[in-house]
LOMIRO-711024 format. One record per residue (C-alpha): x, y, z; residue in three letters. Coordinates in steps of 0.25 Angstrom, whole numbers, plus 5000, padded with zeros to 4 digits. Each point is the difference from the previous one (the first is absolute). Example, Ala and Ser with C-alpha at 12.3 -4.5 7.8 and 13.67 -1.06 7.14 Angstrom:
2
504949825031ALA/500650144998SER/
END
This chain:
307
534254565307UNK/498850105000UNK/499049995011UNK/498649974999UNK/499050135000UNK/499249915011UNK/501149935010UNK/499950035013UNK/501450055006UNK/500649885009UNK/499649995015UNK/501250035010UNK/500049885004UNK/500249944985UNK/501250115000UNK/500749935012UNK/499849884996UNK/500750064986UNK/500950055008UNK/500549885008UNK/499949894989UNK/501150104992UNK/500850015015UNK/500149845001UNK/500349984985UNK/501350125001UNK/500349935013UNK/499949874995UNK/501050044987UNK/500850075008UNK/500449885008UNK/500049904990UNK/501050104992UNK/500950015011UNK/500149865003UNK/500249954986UNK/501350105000UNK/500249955015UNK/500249854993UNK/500550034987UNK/501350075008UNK/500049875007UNK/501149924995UNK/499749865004UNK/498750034999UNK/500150024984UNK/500849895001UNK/498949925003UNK/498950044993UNK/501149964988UNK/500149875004UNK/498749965003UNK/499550074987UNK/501049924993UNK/499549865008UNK/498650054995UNK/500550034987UNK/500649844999UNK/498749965004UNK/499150054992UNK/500949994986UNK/500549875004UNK/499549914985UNK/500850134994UNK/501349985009UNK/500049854998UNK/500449914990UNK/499249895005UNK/498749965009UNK/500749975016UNK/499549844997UNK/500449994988UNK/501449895000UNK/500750054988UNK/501349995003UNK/500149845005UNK/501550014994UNK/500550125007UNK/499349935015UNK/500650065012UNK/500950114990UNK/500550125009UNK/499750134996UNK/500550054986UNK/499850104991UNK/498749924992UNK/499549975015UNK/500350115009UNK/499749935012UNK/500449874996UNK/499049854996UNK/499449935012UNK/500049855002UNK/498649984992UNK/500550084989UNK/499350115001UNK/500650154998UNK/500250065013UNK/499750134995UNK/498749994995UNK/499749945014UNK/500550095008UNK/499350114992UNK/498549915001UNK/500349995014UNK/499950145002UNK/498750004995UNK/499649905011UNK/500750065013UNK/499750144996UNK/498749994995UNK/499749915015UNK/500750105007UNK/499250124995UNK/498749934999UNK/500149935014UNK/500450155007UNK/498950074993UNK/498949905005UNK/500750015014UNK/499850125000UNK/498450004993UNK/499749905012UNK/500950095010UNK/499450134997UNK/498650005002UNK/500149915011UNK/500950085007UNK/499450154996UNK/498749955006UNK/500649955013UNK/500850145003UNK/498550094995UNK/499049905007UNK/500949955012UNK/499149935010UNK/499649854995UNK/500650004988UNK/501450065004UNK/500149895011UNK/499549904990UNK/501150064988UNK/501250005011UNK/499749875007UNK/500049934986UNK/501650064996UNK/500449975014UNK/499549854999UNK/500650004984UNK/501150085005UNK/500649885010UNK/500149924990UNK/501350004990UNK/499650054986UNK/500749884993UNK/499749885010UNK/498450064996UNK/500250034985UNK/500649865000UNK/498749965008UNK/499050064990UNK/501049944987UNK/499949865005UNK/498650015003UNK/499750084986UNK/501149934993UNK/501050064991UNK/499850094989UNK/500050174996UNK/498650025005UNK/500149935013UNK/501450055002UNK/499450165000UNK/499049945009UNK/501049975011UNK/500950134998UNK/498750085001UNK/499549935012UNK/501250025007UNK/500450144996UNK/498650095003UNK/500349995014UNK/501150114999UNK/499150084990UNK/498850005008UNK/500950055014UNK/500650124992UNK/498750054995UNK/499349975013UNK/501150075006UNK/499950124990UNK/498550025001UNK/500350035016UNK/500950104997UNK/498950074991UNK/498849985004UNK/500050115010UNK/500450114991UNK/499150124998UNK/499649964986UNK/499549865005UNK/499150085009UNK/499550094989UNK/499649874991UNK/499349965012UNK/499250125002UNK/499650014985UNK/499449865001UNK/500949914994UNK/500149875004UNK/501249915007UNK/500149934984UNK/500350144993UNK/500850045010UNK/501049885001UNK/500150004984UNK/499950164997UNK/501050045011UNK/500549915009UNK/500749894991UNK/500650124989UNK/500450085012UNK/500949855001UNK/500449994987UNK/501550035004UNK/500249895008UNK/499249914993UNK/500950014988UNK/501249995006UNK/499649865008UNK/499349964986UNK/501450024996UNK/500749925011UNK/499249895001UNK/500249974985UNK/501349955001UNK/499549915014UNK/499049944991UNK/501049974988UNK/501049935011UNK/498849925005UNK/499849954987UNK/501449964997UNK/500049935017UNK/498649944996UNK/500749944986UNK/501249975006UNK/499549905010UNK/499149934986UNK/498650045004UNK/499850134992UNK/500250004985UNK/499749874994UNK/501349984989UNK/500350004989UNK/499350145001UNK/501150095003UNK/500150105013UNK/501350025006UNK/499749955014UNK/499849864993UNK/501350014990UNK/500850035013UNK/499449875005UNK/500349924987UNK/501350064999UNK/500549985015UNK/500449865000UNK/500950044986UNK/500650105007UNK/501649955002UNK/499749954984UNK/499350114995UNK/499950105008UNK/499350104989UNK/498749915003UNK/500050065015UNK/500750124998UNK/499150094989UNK/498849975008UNK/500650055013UNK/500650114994UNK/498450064993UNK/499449975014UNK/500950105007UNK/499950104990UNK/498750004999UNK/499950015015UNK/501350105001UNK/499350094988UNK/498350015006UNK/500850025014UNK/500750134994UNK/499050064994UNK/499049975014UNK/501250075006UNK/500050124989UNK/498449995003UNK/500150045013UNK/501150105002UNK/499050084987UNK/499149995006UNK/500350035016UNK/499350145004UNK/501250035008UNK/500750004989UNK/500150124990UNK/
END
């Protein structure tokens, strides 16, 4: 591209900034290249990120997997029909194809465990990047808060919120996302202290930037590592909340499938049909077992003592 006859060369202060802008982005490829191969020679990991592609997969195409809606009792004459080549995991005692239930389900525990982590983690975040960067007052505020939340357990105060709420998808990611930013605002909290002495937090300082730019410019993508990999773990907590929360018959109203509620329904059929109890049990772990290997691949990837 040609040059303008009148353009002023750039300052050296424009060609340092040049220069580091072009340094961070090569560092910043260079680390995400060498972890993704890191991850993709894991194994397990790739394992995972199979299984939980595949869970997502189910979720999303379920109408196009299914031969029927996961209420609809079509098959009254087959009741209670274990599982066959026409219903792969058999008929439950409504009528209903077990199938097309477990694969609707998926829609409920999955979308409430991904949803209910990430606005832990939007509640979390800010709370917790401002009590490590501010300190003073607002970091006595922050951690008095989790340590009052903390002492109390998670279920007995989802249970607590769910009976005051009542039951439903919406007030169900309310009471996950009320109990699960405790963790989320710690780790970042603890991630700004471990930055926020750095050399180039000093340098923002001095060029006037304020506590606000810092925290989102450098501090929290300076904790992007381990804020992924915790994103990751909490996930499958939040899908085994929703399963406990079900279980117990204050989460998902039925008939609306999720697979904490069918193990409910299909627990007291368990020495006559066990299928009803099983399939549910058997999605919830691996779910729980795939999300928990790829948090595992996650962060032997991205571990800077690891080359």
């Amino acid at each position: 591209m040609a040059l303008k006859k009148n353009a002023s060369p750039p300052s050296e202060s424009d060609l340092d900034a040049l220069v580091q802008q072009a340094e961070q982005l090569g560092k910043a490829r260079t680390v995400f290249y060498y972890a993704s191969r890191r991850f993709v020679r894991n194994r397990i990991a790739v394992t995972g990120l199979v299984l939980v592609s595949l869970l997502l997969f189910m979720a999303i195409a379920a109408p196009l997997i299914t031969s029927s809606g996961p209420n609809e009792q079509d098959f009254l004459e087959e009741v209670g029909k274990a599982p066959s080549w026409r219903h792969p995991l058999g008929v439950d005692t409504l009528g209903r194809d077990y199938w097309s239930r477990i694969v609707y389900g998926a829609r409920i525990s999955l979308s409430i465990g991904i949803m209910a982590t990430l606005v832990s983690f939007t509640i979390g975040l800010p709370l917790g990047a401002a009590a490590g960067m501010l300190g003073g007052v607002v970091d006595w505020i922050v951690m008095r808060t989790t340590e009052v939340l903390g002492t109390i357990p998670s279920l007995l105060l989802g249970i607590l919120i769910l009976v005051l709420l009542g039951t439903g998808v919406q007030n169900m990611l309310i009471a996950i996302a009320v109990t699960g930013w405790i963790g989320a605002a710690r780790l970042i909290r603890g991630q700004v202290f471990s930055v926020r002495e750095e050399d180039y937090v000093w340098a923002a300082k001095s060029l006037g930037l304020t506590n606000w730019d810092i925290m989102w410019q450098h501090l929290i993508p300076n904790s992007f590592a381990p804020l992924l990999i915790s994103v990751a773990t909490a996930i499958p907590g939040a899908i085994m909340a929703e399963a406990g929360l079900s279980f117990l018959g204050i989460g998902i109203n039925p008939p609306t499938p999720s697979w904490g509620q069918m193990l409910s329904e299909g627990l007291p059929w368990i020495r006559s049909y066990w299928w009803l109890a099983a399939w549910p049990a058997v999605m919830v772990a691996l779910a729980m077992l795939a999300f928990n290997f790829v948090a595992d691949g996650l962060r032997d990837a991205l571990d800077p003592r690891t080359r």
